[in-house]
C-alpha positions in Angstrom: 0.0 0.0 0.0 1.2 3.5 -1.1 1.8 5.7 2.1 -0.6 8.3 2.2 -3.0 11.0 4.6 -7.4 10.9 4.8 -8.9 13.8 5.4 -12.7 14.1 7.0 -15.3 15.4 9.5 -17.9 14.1 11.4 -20.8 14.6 13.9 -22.0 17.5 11.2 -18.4 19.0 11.8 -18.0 18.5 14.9 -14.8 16.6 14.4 -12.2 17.0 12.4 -9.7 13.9 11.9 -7.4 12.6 9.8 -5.6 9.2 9.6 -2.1 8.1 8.1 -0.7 5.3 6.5 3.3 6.1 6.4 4.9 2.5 6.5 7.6 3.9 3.4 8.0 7.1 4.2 9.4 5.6 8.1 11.1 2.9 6.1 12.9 5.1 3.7 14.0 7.4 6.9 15.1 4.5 8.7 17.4 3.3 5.9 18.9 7.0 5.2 19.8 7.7 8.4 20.6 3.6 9.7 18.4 4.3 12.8 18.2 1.6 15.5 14.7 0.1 16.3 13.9 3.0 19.1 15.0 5.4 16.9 13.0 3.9 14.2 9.6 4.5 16.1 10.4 8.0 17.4 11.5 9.2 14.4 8.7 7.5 12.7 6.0 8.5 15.1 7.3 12.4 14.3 7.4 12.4 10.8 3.5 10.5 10.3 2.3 13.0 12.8 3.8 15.9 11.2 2.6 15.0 7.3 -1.2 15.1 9.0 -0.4 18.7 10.7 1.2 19.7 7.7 -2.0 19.0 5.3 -3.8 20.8 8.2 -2.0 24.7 6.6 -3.5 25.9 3.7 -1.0 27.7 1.8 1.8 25.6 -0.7 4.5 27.0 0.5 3.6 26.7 4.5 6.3 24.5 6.2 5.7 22.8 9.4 8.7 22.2 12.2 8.4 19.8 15.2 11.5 20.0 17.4 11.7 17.3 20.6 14.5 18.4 22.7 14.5 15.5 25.8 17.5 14.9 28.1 17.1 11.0 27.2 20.1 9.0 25.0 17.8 9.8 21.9 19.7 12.8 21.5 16.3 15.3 20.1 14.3 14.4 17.0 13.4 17.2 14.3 11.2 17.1 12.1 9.4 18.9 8.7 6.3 18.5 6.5 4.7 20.7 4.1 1.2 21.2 3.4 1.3 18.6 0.5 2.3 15.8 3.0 6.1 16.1 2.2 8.4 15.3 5.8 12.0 14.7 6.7 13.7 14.4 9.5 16.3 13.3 11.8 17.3 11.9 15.9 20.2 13.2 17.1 21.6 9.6 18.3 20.2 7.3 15.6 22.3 4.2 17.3 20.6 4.1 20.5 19.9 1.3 22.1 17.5 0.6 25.1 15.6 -2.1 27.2 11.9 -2.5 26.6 9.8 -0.8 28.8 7.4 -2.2 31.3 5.3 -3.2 28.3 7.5 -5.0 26.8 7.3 -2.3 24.2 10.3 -0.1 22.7 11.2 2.4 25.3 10.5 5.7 23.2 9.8 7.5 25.9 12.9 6.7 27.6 14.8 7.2 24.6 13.0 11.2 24.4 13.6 11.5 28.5 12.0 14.9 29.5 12.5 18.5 28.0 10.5 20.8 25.3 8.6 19.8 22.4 8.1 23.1 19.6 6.2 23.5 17.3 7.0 26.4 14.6 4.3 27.2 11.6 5.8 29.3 8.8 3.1 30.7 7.3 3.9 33.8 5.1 3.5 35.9 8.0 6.7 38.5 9.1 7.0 36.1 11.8 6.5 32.6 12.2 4.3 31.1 14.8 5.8 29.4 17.5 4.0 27.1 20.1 6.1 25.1 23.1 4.9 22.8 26.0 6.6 20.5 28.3 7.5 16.9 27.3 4.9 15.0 29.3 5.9 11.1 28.6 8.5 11.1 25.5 6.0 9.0 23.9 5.1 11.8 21.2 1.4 10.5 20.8 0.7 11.9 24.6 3.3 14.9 23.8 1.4 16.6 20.4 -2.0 15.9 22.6 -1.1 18.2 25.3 0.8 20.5 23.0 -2.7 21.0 21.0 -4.9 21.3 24.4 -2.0 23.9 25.9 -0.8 25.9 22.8 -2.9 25.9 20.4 -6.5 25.4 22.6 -8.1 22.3 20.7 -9.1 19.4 22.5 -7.4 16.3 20.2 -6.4 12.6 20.6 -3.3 11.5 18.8 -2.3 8.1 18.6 0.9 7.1 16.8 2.4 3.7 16.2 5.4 2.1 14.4 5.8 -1.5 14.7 9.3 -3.5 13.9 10.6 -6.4 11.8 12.5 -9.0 13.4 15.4 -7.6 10.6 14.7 -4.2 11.9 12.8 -3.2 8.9 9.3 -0.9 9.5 6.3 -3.6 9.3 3.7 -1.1 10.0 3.5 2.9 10.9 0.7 5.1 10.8 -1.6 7.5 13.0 -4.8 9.3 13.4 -5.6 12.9 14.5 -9.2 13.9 16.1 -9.8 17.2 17.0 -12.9 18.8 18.8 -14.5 22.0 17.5 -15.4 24.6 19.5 -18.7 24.3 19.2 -18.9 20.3 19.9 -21.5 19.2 22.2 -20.9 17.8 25.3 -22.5 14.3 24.7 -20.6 14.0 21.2 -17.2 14.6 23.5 -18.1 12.1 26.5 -19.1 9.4 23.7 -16.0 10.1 21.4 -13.9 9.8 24.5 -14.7 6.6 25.6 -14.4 5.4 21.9 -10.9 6.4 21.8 -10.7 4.9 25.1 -11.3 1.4 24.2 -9.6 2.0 20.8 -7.2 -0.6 19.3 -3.8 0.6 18.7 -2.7 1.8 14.8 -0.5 -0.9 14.8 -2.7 -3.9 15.7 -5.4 -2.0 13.6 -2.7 -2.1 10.5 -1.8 -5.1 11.3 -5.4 -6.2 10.5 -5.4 -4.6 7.1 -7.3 -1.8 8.4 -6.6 1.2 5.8 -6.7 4.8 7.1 -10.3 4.9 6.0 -11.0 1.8 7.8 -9.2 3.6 10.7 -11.4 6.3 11.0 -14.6 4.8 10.3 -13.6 2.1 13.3 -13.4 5.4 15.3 -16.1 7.9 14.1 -18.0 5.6 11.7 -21.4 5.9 14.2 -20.8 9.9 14.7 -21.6 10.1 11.0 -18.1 10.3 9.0 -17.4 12.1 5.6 -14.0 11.2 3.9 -13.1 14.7 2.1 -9.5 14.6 1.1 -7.0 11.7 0.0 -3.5 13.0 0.3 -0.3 11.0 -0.9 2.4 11.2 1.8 6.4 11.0 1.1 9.9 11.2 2.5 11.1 14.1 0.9 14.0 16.6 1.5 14.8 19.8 -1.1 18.8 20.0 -0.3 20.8 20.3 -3.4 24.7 21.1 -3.6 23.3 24.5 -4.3 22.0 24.9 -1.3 25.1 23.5 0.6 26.7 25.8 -1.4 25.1 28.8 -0.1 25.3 27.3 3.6 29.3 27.3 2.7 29.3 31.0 1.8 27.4 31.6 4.7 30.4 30.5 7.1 32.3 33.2 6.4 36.1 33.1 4.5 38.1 32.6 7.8 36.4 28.9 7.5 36.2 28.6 4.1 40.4 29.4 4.5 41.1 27.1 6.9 39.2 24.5 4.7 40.9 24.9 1.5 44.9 25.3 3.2 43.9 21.6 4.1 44.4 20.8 0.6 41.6 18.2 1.0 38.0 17.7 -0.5 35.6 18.2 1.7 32.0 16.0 2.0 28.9 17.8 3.9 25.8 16.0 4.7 22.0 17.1 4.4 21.1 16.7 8.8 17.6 15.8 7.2 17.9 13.0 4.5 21.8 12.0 4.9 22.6 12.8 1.6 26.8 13.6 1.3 27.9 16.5 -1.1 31.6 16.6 -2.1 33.4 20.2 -2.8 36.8 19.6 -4.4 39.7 22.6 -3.2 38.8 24.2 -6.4 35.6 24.3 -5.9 35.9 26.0 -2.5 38.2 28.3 -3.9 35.3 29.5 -6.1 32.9 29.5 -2.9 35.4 31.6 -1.7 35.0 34.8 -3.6 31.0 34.9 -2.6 32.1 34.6 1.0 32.3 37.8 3.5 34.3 38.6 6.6 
């Protein structure tokens, strides 16, 4: 199945959801940056949740940013999506290696430990918009709920699952996104939480063959659901050796001096997709002239 993002309502709008299969998208991340299993799912949780927030902004050039900043062995995971389902990311410690927790589950949230979680929404405006909140469990699902309830002021339920290969290859990965709208009645919220309550996980639900549409309609199916939007969802980054190249000037001829007195090619890599660029000492020399300071 091709990875991708549903879009509907319910309840006569009084929801909002949307629902994400992601298995190659968290795959392909997993194999560009070698990430160990706990990696895997918090990197993979980070980037399906973000490609549903990003189709939430309207505007094609809007770009998302989630930014978990724990004190655990993880290291911080960053993440980006655009509003056409796009992500990339990265952990700062892809090789780390835990115990299960008391689950018997990977230990995300121990990997994440405590700290910020930020959210940043560039959205044309002079500024862009910046929401934080407290790290509540490291499990990112529990994180991004509180972050909408605290920041943002909508009531949501996010659940978020990637589930492992005995190779260490992504089996499953996907999520789901219900919101509340302001004007939601108190009955819809007490029955929709006690759905969500006794709600399978998106793992076991994948595991099933549930699609995202089959995901939704598990969840919302008797509050009336309406499937608007089908959105196909992709690990993408937009570095280019042009842009490394303007990252280079940016450094400043000092660096850029130092660099080519070495004598040596140098190779940079993209933080987001692991891609390597190499500049030969001629090349550099070139960078050089554009440099200032």
């Amino acid at each position: 199945m091709e990875d991708y993002i549903v879009r509907a309502t319910a309840a006569d709008n009084q929801l909002r959801a949307f629902a994400i299969y992601s298995r190659n998208l968290v795959e392909e991340a997993r194999q560009r940056h070698n990430t160990s299993p706990v990696a895997t799912a918090a990197l993979g949780r980070m980037l399906s949740a973000a490609a549903m927030m990003g189709v939430m902004m309207k505007g094609d050039d809007d770009i998302l940013t989630i930014k978990l900043e724990g004190d655990g062995p993880l290291g911080g995971v960053m993440v980006t999506a655009d509003s056409k389902a796009g992500v990339k990311g990265y952990v700062g410690n892809p090789d780390v290696m835990l115990p299960p927790n008391s689950k018997g589950k990977l230990d995300v949230g121990g990997a994440v430990g405590r700290g910020m979680l930020t959210v940043i929404k560039d959205i044309g405006m002079k500024e862009p918009y910046s929401g934080s909140c407290e790290i509540v469990s490291g499990e990112i699902a529990e994180d991004l709920t509180y972050y909408f309830a605290s920041s943002e002021q909508v009531p949501s339920a996010v659940a978020l699952g990637v589930l492992m290969e005995h190779d260490n290859t992504v089996k499953q990965a996907g999520g789901l996104i219900i919101q509340v709208m302001p004007f939601a009645e108190d009955s819809l919220i007490d029955r929709l939480e006690e759905k969500i309550n006794n709600m399978s996980s998106i793992t076991s639900m994948l595991e099933k063959g549930m699609t995202p549409e089959d995901i939704l309609n598990e969840v919302l199916g008797e509050f009336g659901l309406d499937i608007n939007e089908k959105t196909p969802a992709s690990f993408r980054c937009n570095c280019s050796k042009e842009r490394v190249e303007k990252a280079l000037i940016s450094i400043g001829k000092k660096e850029l001096k130092e660099m080519i007195d070495e004598g040596k090619p140098i190779e940079l890599k993209c933080h987001f997709c692991n891609t390597s660029y190499d500049f030969t000492v001629d090349e550099l020399k070139k960078i050089l002239k554009y440099a200032k300071g």
